[in-house]
Every structure is written in structure tokens, then in C-alpha cells.
C-alpha positions as CSV (number, residue, x, y, z in Angstrom):
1,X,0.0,0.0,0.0
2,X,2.5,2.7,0.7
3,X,4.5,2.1,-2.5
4,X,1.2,3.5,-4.3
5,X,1.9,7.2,-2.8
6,X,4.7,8.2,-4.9
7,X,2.8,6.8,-8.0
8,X,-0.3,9.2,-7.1
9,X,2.5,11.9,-6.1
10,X,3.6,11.1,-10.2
11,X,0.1,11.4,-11.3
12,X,-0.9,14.7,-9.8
13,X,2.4,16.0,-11.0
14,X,1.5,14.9,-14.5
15,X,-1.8,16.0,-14.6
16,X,-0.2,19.6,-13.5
17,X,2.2,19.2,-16.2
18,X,-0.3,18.4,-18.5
19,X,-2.6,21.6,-17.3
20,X,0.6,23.9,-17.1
21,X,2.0,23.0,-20.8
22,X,-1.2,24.2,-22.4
23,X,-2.4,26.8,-19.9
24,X,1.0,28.1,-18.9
25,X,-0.4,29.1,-15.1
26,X,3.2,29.0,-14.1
27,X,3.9,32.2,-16.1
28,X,1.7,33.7,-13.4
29,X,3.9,32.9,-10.1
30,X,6.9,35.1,-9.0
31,X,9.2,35.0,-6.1
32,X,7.8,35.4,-2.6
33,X,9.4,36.5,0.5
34,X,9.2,34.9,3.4
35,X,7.5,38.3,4.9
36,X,5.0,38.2,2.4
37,X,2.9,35.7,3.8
38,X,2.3,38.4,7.1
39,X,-1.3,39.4,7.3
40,X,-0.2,42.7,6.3
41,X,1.3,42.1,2.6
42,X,-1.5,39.4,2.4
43,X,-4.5,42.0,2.4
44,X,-4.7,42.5,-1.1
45,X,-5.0,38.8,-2.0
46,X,-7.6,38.5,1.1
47,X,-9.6,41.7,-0.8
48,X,-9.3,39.9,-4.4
49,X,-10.5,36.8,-2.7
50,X,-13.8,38.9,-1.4
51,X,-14.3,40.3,-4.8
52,X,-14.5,37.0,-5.7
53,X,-17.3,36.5,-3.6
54,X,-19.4,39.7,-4.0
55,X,-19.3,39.0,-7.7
56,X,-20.4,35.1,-7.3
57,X,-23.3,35.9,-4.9
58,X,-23.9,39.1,-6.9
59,X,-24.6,36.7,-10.1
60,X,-26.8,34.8,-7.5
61,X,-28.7,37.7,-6.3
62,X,-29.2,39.4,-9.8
63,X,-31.5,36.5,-10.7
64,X,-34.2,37.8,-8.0
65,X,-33.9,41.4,-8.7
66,X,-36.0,43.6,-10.6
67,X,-34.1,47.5,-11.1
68,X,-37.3,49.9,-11.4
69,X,-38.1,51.9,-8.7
70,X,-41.6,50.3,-8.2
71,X,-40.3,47.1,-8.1
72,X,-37.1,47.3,-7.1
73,X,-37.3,47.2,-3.0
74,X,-40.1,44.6,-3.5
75,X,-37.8,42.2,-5.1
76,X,-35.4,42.4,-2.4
77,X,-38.4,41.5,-0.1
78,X,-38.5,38.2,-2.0
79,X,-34.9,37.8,-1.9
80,X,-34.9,37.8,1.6
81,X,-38.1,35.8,2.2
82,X,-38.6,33.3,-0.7
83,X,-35.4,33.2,-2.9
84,X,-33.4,30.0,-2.1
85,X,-30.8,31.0,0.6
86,X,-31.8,34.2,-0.5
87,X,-31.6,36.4,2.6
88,X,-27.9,34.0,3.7
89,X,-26.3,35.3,0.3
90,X,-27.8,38.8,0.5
91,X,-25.8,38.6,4.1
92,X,-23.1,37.4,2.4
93,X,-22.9,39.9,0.1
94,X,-23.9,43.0,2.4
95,X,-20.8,42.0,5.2
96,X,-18.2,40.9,2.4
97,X,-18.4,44.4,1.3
98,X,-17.9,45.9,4.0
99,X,-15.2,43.9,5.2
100,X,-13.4,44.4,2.0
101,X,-13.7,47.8,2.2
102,X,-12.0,47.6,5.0
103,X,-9.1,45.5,3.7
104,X,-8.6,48.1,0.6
105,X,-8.4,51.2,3.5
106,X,-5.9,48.6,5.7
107,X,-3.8,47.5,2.3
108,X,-3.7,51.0,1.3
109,X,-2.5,52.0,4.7
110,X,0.3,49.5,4.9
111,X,2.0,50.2,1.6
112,X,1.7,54.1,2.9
113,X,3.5,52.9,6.0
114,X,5.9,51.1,4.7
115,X,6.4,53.3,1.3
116,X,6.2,50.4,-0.4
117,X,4.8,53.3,-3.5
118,X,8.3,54.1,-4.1
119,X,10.2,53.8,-7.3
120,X,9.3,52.0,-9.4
121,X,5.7,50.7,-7.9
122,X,4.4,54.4,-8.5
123,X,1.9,53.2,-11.1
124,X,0.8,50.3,-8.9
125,X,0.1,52.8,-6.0
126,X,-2.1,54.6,-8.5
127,X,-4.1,51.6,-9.5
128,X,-4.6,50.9,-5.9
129,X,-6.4,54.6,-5.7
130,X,-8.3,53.4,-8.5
131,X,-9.7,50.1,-7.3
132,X,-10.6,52.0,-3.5
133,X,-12.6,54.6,-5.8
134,X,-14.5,51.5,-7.5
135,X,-15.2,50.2,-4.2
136,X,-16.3,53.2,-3.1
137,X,-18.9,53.6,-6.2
138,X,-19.9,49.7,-5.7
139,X,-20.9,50.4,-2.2
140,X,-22.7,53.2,-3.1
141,X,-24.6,51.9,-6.0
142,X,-25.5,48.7,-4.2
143,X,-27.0,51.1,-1.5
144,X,-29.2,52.9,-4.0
145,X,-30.2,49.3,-5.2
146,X,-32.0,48.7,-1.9
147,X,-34.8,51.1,-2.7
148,X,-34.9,51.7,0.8
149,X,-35.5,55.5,2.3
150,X,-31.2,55.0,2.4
151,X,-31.0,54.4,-1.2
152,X,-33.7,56.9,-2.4
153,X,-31.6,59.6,-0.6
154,X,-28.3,58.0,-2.2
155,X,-29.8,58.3,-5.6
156,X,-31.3,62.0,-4.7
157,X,-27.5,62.8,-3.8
158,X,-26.3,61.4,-7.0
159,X,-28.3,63.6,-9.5
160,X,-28.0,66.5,-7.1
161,X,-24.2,66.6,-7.5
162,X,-24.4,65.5,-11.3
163,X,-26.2,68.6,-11.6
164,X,-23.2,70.2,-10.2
165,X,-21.2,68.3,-12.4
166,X,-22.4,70.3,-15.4
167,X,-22.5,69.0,-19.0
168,X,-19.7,66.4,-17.6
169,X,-22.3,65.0,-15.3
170,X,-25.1,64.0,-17.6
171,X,-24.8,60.4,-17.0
172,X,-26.2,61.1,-13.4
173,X,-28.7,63.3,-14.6
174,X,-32.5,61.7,-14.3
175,X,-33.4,63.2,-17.9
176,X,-30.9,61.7,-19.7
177,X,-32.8,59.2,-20.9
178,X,-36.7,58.6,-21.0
179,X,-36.1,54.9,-22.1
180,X,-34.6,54.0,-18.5
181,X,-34.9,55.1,-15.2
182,X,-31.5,55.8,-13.9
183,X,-31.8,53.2,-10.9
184,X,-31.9,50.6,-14.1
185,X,-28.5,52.7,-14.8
186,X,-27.0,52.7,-11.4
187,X,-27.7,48.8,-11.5
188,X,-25.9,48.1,-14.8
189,X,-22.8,50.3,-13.0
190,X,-22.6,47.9,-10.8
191,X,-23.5,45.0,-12.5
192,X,-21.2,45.5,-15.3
193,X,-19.1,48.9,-15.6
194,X,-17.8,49.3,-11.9
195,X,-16.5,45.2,-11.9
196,X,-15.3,45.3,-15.6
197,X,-12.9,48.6,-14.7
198,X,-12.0,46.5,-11.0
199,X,-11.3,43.8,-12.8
200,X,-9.1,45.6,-15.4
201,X,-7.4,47.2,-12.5
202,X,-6.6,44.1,-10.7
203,X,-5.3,42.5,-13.7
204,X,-3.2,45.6,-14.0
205,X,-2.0,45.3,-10.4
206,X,-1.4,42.1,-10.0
207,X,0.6,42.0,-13.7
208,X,2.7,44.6,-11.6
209,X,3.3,43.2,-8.4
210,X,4.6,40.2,-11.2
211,X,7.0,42.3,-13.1
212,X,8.0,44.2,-9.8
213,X,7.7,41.6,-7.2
214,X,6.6,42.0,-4.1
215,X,7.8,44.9,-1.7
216,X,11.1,44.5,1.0
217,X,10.8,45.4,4.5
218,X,11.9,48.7,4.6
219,X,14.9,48.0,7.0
220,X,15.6,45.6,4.8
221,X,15.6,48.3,1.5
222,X,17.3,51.4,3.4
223,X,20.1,48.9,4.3
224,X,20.5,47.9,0.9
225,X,20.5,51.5,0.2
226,X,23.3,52.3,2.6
227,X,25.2,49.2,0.3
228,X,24.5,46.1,2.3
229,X,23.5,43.2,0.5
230,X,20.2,42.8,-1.1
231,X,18.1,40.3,1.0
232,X,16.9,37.0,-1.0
233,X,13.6,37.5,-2.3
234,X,12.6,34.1,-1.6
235,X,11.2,32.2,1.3
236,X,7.8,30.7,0.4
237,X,6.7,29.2,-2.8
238,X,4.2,30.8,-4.7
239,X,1.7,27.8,-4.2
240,X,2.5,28.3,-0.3
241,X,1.3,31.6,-0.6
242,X,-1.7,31.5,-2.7
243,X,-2.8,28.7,0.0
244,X,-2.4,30.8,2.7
245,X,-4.4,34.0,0.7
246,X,-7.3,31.3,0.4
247,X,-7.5,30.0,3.8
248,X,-7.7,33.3,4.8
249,X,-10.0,34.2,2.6
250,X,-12.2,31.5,3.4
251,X,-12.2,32.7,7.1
252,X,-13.6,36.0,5.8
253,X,-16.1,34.3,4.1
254,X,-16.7,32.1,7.5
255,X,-16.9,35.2,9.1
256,X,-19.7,36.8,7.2
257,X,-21.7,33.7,6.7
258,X,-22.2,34.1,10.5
259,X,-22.5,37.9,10.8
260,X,-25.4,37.6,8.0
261,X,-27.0,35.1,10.5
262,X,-27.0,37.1,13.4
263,X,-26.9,40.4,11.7
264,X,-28.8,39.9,8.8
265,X,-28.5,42.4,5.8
266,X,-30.3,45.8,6.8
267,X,-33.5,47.0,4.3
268,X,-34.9,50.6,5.5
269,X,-39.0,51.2,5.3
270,X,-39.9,52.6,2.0
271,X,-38.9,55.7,0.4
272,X,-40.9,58.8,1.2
273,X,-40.0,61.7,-1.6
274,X,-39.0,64.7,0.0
275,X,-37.2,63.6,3.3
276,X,-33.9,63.1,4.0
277,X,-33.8,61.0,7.6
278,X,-30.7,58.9,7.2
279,X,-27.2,59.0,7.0
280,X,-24.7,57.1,4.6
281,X,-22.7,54.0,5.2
282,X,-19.3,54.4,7.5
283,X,-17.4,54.6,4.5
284,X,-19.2,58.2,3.5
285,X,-19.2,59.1,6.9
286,X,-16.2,61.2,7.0
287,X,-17.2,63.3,4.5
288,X,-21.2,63.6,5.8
289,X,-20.0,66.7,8.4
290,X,-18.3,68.8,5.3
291,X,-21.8,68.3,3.7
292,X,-23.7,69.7,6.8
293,X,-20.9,72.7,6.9
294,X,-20.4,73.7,3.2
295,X,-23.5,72.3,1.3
296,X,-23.7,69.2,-1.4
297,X,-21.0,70.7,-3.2
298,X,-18.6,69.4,-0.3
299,X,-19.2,66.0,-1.2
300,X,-17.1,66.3,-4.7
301,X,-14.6,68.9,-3.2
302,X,-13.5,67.1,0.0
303,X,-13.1,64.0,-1.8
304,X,-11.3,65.3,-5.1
305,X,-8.9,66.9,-2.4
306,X,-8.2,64.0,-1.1
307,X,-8.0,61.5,-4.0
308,X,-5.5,64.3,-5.7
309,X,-3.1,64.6,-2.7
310,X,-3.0,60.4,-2.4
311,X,-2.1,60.4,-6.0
312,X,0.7,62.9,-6.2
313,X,1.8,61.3,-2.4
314,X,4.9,59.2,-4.7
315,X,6.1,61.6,-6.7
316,X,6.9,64.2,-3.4
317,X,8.2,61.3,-1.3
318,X,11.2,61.0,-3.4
319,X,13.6,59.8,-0.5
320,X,15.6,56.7,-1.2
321,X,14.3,55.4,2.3
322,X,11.1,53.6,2.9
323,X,11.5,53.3,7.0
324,X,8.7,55.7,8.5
325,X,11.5,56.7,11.0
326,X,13.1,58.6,7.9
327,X,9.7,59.6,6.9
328,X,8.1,61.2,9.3
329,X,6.7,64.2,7.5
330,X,4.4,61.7,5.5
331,X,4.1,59.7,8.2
332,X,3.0,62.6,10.5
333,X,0.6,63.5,7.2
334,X,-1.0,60.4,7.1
335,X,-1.9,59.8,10.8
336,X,-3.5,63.4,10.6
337,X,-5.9,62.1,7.9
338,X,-6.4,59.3,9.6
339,X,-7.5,60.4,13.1
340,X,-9.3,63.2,11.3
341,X,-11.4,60.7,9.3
342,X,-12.1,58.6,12.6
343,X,-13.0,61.9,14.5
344,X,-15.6,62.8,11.5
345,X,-17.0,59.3,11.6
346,X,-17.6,59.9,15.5
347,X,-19.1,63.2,15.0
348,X,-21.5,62.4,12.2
349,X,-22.7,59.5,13.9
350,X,-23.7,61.6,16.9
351,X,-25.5,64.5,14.6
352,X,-28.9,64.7,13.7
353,X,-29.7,64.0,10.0
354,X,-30.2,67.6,8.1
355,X,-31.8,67.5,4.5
356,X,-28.9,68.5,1.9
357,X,-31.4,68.0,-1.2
358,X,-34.7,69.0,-2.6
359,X,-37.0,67.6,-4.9
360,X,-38.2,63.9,-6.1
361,X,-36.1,62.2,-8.4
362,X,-37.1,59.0,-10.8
């Protein structure tokens, strides 16, 4: 019996050779440091891993719903009351986001920490921005999907500031088209735009993270910037590391199976036109206080602001060092931000909703 092992061992390895000649799936692998497999480089394979998810029960959850604004909240009723496992994978969906929204702020933080945006990952710090400002519209357009009071008012705050937006924000606009309402457009965002630009982006990243490998330690960089030798830049296998992504993937997964069990997915009493009572997810939060201070109008300021100074945040770090030690403008920069965004979530929170928009919108 135990001679058959290395026989099997011989077949599996065959079977990958087969796979591997015609598919060429080891082309995708590239060295990995033993640091790598740290919860804190992992975060952006745990994220891909819950986009994964969001777009398999997504596929699930599109087959119950119906985008028009008189049917739309109803058919999330009967996705949470009749639909098989409908109200478990609208859980699942609703905590995975949120959750990976997290990981996207906590992976973003990390490679700010550890200036892992440095030459020559500039454009790969870049994408990043781009796939936390997709998950930032996926939130917000599943939140309109609801067709709860929450999503009427998220909608009402989307046409307000297209209107702001000028001729470059007709898309958001109500009137441009008669043919569909523009919840049937919101839903096709992010059904089909929003994922097919993520998706675009993490192919872009992770070709990137390929051709540039993944970051050093910074002590590790600055002392082979001060001439000691380069540390190896393996450690793990590739294999090794993709396990350990999955497993914790899976674990997040685990995690919001249960939370959408004892927490099910939230769905507000209808919309009433003309009344703004609730507030926005905790991802918008830190920008719901500037809205209360300086109008609607706020809301594509503060944010621009932001977005611009994270994007041009590689190219005025231009320090050879990555250590925050030698950093500590940027570092200093960042924690402001931070604690500031904390502080605003804590004050909206407390505040009394105030109505930022007027009128009905279809």
C-alpha cells in the first residue's frame, strides 16, 4: 500500500504538467518572501478573494432582482423571504463588502506605512487609488439598489451633484434618458461597468506586483540603500502563498456567513419623496460633516482633495528610504488624515440627520 503514494505523487504531478504546458499558469507565479505571507502584505490577496465573492453571490442575487423603482425594494423583499438562501447570500454579500472595504483602507495603509509606493511601484500605488474609488462607487450603487428611504436619498445625492457636475455629469442626470430610469442605470454600474474597470485594474495590479515583485521590508531596503546586500527574495513558494491567501479568505467568508446570520443584511422602510432622515454607510461618513458645513457641493470637493493629494503622495516622497523613522513628514501626514477621518465618523454619527437635497427624483 504505501508504494502507491509516490505513484499518485507522479500522477498529480502529470496532470499539472499536463494543465501547465497548455495553460501556462506557471507564467503567473513570481518570487515570494518569506515576509509576504504576514497578514499585512496578504491583504490584497484576502480583498481579491472577497471580490471573488461579492461578484459570485452578486450573479446569485441578480437573478431575483428587478431595477425599477416600483419594483425594485419589493424584489429584495422576496430575496430575503422566498429566494433560495436568499436572505444568507444577501448577508453574504452586504458583510463581504464591508469587510473588504476595510481590507482596501488597511492594504492602502500599509503600503503608505511602509512606502512600499516608491520607485518603481508608483503606477501600482495609482491603480490601488483606483480600485478603492470602484469600491467606493460599488458600495454606493448597491446602497441605492435597496430602494430603501437609504438608497432613495443616495440616488437624490447622485443627480443633485451631477447637476453640479455640469454638461460632464449627464450620466447622473435623471433626464438623460426617458427609455430608462436611472436606478436601471446605477444597477448596470454595478452590475457590469464598476466590476469590468475593478477587474481591469486588478489585472493591472497584480501584472505589476509580477513584473516588480513584491515589496522588501523597509529596514531591509534602506540597508541595501546604505550598500549592504540585497536580502533574497525568496522564502515561500508561490503555491504556499496562494494557500495561505485562500484559507484566509475563506475565514472571511466564514466570518460573514455568521454575521449575515446574526446580523442579517439591513433593508430601510420605503422611500418617502422629499425627506432626508438617514445618513450614509461608514465609509461616507467622514465626509457627511463637510456636507452639513459647506452644502452638497462638499461631497465632490472634499473627496477630489483627497484623491489628488494620495495620488501625487509618490512623486513628493522621493527619499531613497522607505523606513517611517526617515519619513516622518508623510508619516505625520498620514496619521492626521487618519485620526481626522475617525473623529468625523464619531461626530457624524452623533449628529442629527439635516436635508442636503430637494425635490423627487425618478
Amino acid at each position: 500500500m504505501a508504494a502507491a503514494a509516490p505513484a499518485v505523487e507522479t500522477g498529480r504531478r502529470g496532470i499539472w504538467a499536463a494543465i501547465d504546458e497548455r495553460l501556462g499558469l506557471s507564467g503567473l507565479a513570481y518570487p515570494v518572501p518569506a515576509h509576504a505571507n504576514g497578514i499585512g502584505y496578504i491583504l490584497g490577496g484576502i480583498t481579491a478573494f472577497g471580490f471573488a465573492v461579492l461578484a459570485l453571490t452578486g450573479v446569485w442575487l441578480a437573478q431575483f432582482y428587478h431595477p425599477t423603482p416600483g419594483t425594485a425594494r419589493e424584489s429584495v423583499v422576496y430575496i430575503m423571504n422566498v429566494a433560495p438562501l436568499g436572505d444568507v447570500v444577501r448577508g453574504i454579500h452586504f458583510w463581504v463588502a464591508n469587510i473588504v472595504m476595510a481590507t482596501v483602507l488597511l492594504h492602502l495603509g500599509r503600503v503608505f506605512v511602509t512606502g512600499a509606493y516608491k520607485r518603481p511601484r508608483e503606477a501600482n500605488w495609482l491603480i490601488g487609488l483606483g480600485l478603492l474609488a470602484v469600491t467606493l462607487g460599488l458600495i454606493f450603487t448597491g446602497t441605492v439598489l435597496k430602494w430603501d428611504q437609504e438608497g432613495y436619498e443616495a440616488l437624490g445625492h447622485n443627480t443633485e451633484m451631477g447637476g453640479l457636475l455640469g454638461a460632464i455629469g449627464f450620466w447622473f442626470a435623471s433626464d438623460f434618458t426617458a427609455s430608462l430610469p436611472i436606478l436601471g442605470r446605477l444597477y448596470m454600474a454595478h452590475v457590469v461597468i464598476l466590476p469590468a474597470i475593478g477587474m481591469l485594474l486588478l489585472i493591472a495590479h497584480f501584472l505589476l506586483v509580477k513584473r516588480h515583485g513584491i515589496s522588501s521590508r523597509p529596514a531591509d531596503h534602506d540597508a541595501a540603500v546604505n550598500g549592504a546586500p540585497e536580502p533574497s527574495r525568496r522564502g515561500s513558494t508561490f503555491a504556499a502563498h496562494l494557500v495561505r491567501m485562500t484559507g484566509l479568505g475563506l475565514l472571511l467568508l466564514a466570518a460573514a456567513a455568521v454575521l449575515s446570520i446574526v446580523s442579517p443584511a439591513p433593508l430601510g422602510d420605503r422611500p418617502i419623496p422629499g425627506t432626508e432622515t438617514t445618513k450614509p454607510p461608514w465609509m461616507f461618513l467622514p465626509f457627511y460633516p463637510f456636507e452639513d458645513w459647506f452644502g452638497l457641493p462638499a461631497l465632490l470637493v472634499v473627496p477630489g482633495v483627497l484623491f489628488a493629494a494620495l495620488a501625487a503622495v509618490p512623486f513628493l516622497d522621493r527619499s531613497r528610504y522607505r523606513a517611517p523613522s526617515r519619513r516622518r513628514l508623510f508619516i505625520a501626514a498620514g496619521a492626521t488624515v487618519a485620526i481626522a477621518a475617525v473623529l468625523l465618523v464619531a461626530y457624524a454619527a452623533v449628529t442629527v440627520p439635516q436635508t442636503h437635497i430637494g425635490g423627487a427624483v425618478r
